[in-house]
C-alpha positions in Angstrom: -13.1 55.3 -2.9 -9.6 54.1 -2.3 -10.6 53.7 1.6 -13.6 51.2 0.5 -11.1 49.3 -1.6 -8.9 49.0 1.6 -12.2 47.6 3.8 -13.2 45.3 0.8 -9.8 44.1 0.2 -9.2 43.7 4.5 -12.6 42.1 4.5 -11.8 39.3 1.9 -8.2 38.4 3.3 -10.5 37.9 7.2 -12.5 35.5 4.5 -9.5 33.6 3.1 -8.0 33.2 6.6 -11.5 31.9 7.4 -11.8 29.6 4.9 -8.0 28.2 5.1 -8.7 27.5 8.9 -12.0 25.6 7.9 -9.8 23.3 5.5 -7.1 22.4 7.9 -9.7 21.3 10.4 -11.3 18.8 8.0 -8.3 16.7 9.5 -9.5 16.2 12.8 -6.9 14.4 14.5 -7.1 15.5 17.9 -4.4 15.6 20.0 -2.7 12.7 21.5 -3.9 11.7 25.1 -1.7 10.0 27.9 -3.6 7.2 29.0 -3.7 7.6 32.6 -2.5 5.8 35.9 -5.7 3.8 36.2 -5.8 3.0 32.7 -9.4 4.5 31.9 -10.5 6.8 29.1 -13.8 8.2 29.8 -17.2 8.0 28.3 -17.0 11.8 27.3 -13.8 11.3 25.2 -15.4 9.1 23.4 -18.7 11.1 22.8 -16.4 14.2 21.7 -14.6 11.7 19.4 -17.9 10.9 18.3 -19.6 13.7 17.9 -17.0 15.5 15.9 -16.1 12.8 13.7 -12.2 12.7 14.6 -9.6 10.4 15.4 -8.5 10.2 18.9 -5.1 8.5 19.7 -4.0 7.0 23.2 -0.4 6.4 24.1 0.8 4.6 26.8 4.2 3.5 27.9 5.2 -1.0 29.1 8.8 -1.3 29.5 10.8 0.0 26.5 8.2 -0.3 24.4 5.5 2.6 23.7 2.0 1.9 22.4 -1.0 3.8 20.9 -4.5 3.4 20.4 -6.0 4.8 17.2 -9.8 5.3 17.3 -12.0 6.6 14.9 -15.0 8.4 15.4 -17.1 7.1 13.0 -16.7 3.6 14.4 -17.8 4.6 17.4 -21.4 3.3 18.1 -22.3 3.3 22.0 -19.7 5.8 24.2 -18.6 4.5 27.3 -15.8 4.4 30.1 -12.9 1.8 28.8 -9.8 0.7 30.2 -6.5 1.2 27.7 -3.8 0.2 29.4 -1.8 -2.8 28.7 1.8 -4.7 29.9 4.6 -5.5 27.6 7.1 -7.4 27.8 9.7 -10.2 25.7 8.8 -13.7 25.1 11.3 -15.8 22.8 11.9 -14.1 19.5 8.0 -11.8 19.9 6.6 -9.8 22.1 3.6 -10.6 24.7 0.3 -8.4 25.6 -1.3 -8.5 28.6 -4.5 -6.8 28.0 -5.0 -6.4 31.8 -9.1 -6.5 31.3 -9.4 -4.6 28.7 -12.8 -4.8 26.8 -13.1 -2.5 23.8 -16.6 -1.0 23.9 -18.3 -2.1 20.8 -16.1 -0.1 18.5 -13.0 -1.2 16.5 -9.7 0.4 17.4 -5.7 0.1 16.1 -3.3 -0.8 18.8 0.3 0.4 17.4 3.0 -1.2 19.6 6.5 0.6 18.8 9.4 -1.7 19.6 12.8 -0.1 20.0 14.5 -2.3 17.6 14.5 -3.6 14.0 12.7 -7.0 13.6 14.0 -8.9 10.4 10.9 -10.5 9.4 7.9 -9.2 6.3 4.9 -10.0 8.4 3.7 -11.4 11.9 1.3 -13.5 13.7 -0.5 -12.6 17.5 -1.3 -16.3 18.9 -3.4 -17.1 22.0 -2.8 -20.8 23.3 -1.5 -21.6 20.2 -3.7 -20.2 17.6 -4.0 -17.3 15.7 -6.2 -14.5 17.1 -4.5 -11.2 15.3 -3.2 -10.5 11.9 -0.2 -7.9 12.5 1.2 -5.7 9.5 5.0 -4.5 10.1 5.4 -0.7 9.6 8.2 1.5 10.7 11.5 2.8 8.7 14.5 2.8 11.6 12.5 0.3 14.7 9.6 -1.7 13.8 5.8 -0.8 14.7 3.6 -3.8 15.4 -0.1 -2.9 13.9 -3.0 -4.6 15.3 -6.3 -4.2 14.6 -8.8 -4.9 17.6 -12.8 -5.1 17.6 -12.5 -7.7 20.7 -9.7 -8.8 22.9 -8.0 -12.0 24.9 -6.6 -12.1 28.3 -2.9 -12.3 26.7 -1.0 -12.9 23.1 2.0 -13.4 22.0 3.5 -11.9 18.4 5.6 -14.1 16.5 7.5 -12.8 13.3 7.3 -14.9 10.6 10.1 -15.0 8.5 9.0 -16.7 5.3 11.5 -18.9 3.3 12.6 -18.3 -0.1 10.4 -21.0 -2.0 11.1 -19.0 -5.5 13.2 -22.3 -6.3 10.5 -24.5 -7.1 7.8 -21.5 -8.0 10.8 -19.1 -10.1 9.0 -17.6 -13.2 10.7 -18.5 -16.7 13.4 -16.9 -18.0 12.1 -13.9 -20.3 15.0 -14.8 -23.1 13.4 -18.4 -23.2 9.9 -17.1 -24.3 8.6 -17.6 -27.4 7.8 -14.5 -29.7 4.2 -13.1 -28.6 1.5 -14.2 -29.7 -1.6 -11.6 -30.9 -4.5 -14.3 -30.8 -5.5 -13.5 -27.5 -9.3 -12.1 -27.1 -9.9 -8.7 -25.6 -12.4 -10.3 -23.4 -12.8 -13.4 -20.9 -13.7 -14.2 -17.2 -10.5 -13.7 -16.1 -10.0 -10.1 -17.6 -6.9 -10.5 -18.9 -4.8 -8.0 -20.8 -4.6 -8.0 -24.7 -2.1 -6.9 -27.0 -2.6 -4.4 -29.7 -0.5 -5.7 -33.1 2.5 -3.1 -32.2 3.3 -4.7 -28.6 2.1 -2.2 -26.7 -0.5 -3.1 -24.0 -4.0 -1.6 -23.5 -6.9 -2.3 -20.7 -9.8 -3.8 -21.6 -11.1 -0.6 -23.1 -13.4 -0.2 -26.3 -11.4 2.2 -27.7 -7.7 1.6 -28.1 -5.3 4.1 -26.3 -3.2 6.3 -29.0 0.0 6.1 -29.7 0.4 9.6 -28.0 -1.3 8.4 -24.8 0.7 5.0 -24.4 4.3 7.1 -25.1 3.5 9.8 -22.2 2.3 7.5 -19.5 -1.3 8.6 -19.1 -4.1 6.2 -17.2 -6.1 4.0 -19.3 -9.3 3.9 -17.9 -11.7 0.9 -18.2 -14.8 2.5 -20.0 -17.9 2.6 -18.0 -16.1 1.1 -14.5 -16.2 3.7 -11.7 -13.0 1.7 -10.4 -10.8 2.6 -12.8 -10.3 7.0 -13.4 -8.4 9.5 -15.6 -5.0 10.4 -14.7 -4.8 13.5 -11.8 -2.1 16.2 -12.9 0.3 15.5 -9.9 4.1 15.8 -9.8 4.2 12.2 -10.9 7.6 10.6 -11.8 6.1 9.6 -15.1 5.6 13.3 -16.6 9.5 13.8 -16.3 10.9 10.2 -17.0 8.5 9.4 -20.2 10.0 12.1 -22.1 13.1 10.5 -22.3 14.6 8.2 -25.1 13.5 4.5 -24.4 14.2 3.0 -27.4 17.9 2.4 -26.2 18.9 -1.3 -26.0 22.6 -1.6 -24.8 22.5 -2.1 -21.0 23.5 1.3 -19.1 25.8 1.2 -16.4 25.9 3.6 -13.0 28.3 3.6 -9.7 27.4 1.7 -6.9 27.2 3.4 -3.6 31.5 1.9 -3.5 32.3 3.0 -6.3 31.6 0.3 -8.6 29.6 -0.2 -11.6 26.7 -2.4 -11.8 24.8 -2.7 -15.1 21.3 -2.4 -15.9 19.3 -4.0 -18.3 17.8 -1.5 -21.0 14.8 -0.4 -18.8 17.1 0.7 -15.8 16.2 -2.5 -14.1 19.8 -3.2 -11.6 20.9 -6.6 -11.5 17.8 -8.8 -10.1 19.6 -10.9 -6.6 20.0 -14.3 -7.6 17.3 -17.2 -7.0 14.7 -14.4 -7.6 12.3 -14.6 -10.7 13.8 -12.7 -13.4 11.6 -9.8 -15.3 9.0 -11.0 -18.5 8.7 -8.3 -21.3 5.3 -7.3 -21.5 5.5 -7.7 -25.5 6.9 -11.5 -24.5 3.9 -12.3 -22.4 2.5 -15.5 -23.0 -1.0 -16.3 -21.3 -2.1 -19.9 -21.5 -5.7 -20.1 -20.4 -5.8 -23.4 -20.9 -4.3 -23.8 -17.3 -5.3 -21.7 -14.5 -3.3 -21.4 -10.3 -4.2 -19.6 -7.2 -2.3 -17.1 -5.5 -2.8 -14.5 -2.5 -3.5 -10.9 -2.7 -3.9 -8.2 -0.2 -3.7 -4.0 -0.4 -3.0 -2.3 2.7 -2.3 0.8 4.1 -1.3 0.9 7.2 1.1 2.8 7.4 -1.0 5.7 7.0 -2.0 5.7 10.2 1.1 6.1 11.5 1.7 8.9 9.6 -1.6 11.1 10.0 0.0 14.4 10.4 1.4 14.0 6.8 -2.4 13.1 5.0 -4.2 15.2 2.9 -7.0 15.9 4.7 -9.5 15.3 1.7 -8.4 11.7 2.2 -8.9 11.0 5.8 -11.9 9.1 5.2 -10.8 6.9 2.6 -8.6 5.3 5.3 -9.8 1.8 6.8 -9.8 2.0 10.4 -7.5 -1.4 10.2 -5.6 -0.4 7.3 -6.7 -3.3 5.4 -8.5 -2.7 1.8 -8.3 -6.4 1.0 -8.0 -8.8 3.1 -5.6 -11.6 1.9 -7.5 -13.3 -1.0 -7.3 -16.4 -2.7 -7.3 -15.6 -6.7 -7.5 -17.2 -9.6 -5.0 -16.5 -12.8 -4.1 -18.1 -16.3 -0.6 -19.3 -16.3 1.6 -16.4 -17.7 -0.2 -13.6 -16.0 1.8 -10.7 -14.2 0.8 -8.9 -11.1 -0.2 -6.3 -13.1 -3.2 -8.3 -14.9 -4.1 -10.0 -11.3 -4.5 -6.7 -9.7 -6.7 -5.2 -12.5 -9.4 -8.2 -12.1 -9.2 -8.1 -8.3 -9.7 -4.8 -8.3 -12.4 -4.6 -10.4 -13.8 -7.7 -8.6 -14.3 -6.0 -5.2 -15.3 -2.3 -7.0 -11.7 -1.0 -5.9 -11.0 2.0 -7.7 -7.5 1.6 -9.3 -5.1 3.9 -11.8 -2.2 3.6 -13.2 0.1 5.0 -16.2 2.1 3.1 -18.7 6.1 4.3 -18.2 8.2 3.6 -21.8 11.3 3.7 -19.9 10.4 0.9 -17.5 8.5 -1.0 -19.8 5.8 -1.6 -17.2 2.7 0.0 -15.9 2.9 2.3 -13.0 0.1 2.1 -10.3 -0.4 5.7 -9.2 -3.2 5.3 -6.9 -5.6 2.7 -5.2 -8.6 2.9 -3.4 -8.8 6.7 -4.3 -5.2 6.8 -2.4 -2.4 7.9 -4.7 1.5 8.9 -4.2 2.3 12.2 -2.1 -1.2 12.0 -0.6 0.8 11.1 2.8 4.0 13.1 2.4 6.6 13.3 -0.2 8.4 9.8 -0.2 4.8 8.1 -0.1 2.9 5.6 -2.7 2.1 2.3 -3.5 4.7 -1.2 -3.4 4.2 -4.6 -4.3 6.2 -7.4 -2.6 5.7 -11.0 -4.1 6.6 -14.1 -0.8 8.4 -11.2 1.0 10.2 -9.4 -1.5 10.4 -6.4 -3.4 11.1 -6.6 -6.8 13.4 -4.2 -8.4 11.2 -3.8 -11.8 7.4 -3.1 -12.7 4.0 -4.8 -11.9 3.6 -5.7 -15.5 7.0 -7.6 -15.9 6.4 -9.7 -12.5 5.3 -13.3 -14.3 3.2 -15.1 -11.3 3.7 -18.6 -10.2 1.2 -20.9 -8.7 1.0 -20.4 -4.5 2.9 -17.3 -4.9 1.8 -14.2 -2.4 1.5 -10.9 -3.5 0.9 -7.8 -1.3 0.3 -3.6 -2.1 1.3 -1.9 0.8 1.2 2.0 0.6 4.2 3.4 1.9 5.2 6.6 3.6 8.8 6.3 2.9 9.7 5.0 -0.2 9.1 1.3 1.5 11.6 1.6 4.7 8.2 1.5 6.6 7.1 -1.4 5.0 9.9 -3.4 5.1 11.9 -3.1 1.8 16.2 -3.0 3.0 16.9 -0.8 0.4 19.1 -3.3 -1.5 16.2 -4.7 -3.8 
């Protein structure tokens, strides 16, 4: 008997090691190729890429600078012999691309150009005579890596960073000590989806049931009833299910060391000192929406940094991934005057059927957006989730307490290490 418990117990560990291998091959990221001398992947690369529904990357070497092309196989449609190989080299303050006849075949692919240096700039532009051909999303944490999405190419182009101004002067939301107390009047509601109040202050989506009490002090995700877009909380080492459970119903601003030595105080939601000429933060409980007057800004999610980072994704999520990186393309949206980011990204993501959660965090006084487009924090390594940057910037406090101003950009960007990949200098 005991010998059949050994073959039984041998025969379900072969099983297990089976099945483990099975799930760590649902990556499919194959391994990187050298493009060669003559520059020419062949048709039967592609086919396997193809046919096995994997990524294939292509690295290549111009100068100092490295490159790679990341295909996927599902955007491949007809197979066939391509040339890969490109020149780099320095023009002014960019960096030009000779394409050397290069024709992708038919299928979209992300050229990653990795510069061996630190550009100071939030975003960049790929021009050809003089007008734009390329949007370019800046990723990279010590040198910068140029990302550029290509379904057809030019003969040569020429990436400019664009270093956009600080216009917060004439745009900078209102001071949140000017606001007048909040007012409860608001429906629960209207075209533009905005968020309504319940009579203690605390905020709610645009639920038919109210939330608890219970549920809005531990930070769980309010769901939208009936819209696929919006789901239940997932029980992951989120920083909410540690940080709610602290007091937040102190009011006397803390204080902490600065990396010198110094103190630096904080407001009573642990918000640090926000850098002067930047908007300061609006209480959500202050919030004043006047929908009597609407503006426009620009929104975008992306996540390009992901593929950058492949090795670290969860494999389950390797398809969510945009062969571009781009969810949303920049957008031009409407909003009431007094709207955060918060509210805007709510209606735009229920607008183009993007799923979106979040959690209300006490201590921060804001909502905390845990995942988008079915992508959430950790899914691509430990220092990985999602940032908002508003004309270039960071802010150092919550979504929900960013008041938009008319003309304003904001951007998501999923980052894969807590934002030195996307740009953020670490100094807020």
């Amino acid at each position: 008997m005991k010998r059949i418990l050994c073959l039984l117990s041998a025969l379900l560990l072969i099983l297990t090691l089976c099945a483990c291998s099975g799930n760590y091959g649902q990556l499919n990221i194959n391994d990187t190729i050298a493009i060669p001398e003559d520059g020419i992947i062949k048709k039967s690369v592609f086919e396997k890429t193809q046919k096995s529904n994997s990524i294939s990357v292509f690295s290549g070497v111009s100068g100092d600078m490295t490159y790679e092309w990341t295909v996927f196989g599902s955007d491949i449609t007809e197979p066939e012999d391509a040339m890969m190989s490109l020149s780099l080299s320095r023009e002014g303050n960019g960096v030009r691309i000779d394409f050397d006849g290069i024709d992708v075949p038919g299928f979209p692919a992300l050229l990653s150009i990795h510069l061996n240096e630190k550009w100071n700039a939030t975003s960049a532009v790929a021009y050809y005579e003089g007008a734009p051909v390329y949007s370019v999303s800046l990723t990279g944490s010590k040198n910068t890596i140029l990302n550029i999405p290509i379904t057809k190419t030019v003969e040569s182009c020429v990436i400019i960073p664009d270093i956009q101004e600080d216009n917060k002067s004439e745009t900078q939301a209102p001071d949140p000590l000017e606001t007048t107390a909040p007012s409860h009047s608001l429906p629960k509601e209207d075209d533009y989806l905005s968020l309504s109040k319940s009579e203690d202050g605390k905020l709610y989506t645009d639920a038919k049931e109210l939330p608890s009490e219970n549920q809005m002090s531990h930070g769980n995700s309010q769901a939208l009833q009936n819209d696929s877009y919006l789901s239940e909380t997932q029980n992951s080492p989120s920083r909410n299910e540690s940080e709610t459970d602290q007091d937040d119903s102190f009011s006397e601003p803390q204080s902490r060391p600065n990396s010198d030595g110094s103190a630096t105080d904080q407001d009573k939601y642990l918000t640090d000192p926000v850098p002067e000429g930047k908007p300061l933060p609006v209480e959500p409980e202050n919030q004043e929406v006047n929908k009597g007057k609407t503006y426009t800004c620009t929104f975008s999610i992306e996540c390009s940094t992901i593929l950058n980072n492949l090795s670290e994704l969860d494999p389950d999520k390797l398809e969510l991934v945009p062969t571009n990186g781009v969810i949303l393309a920049p957008t031009t949206v409407t909003f009431y005057e007094g709207e955060s980011v918060f509210d805007v990204l709510q209606r735009v993501c229920k607008e183009n059927n993007i799923h979106l959660e979040f959690s209300w965090t006490p201590i921060y006084n804001s909502a905390y957006i845990e995942g988008i487009h079915n992508l959430y924090e950790f899914d691509c390594g430990a220092l990985s989730g999602w940032m908002y940057r508003v004309n270039g910037w960071y802010p150092n406090y919550g979504c929900s307490r960013y008041q938009l101003a008319d003309g304003e950009v904001v951007e998501w960007r999923y980052t894969c290490n807590l934002g030195e990949d996307v740009g953020r200098d670490g100094s807020w």
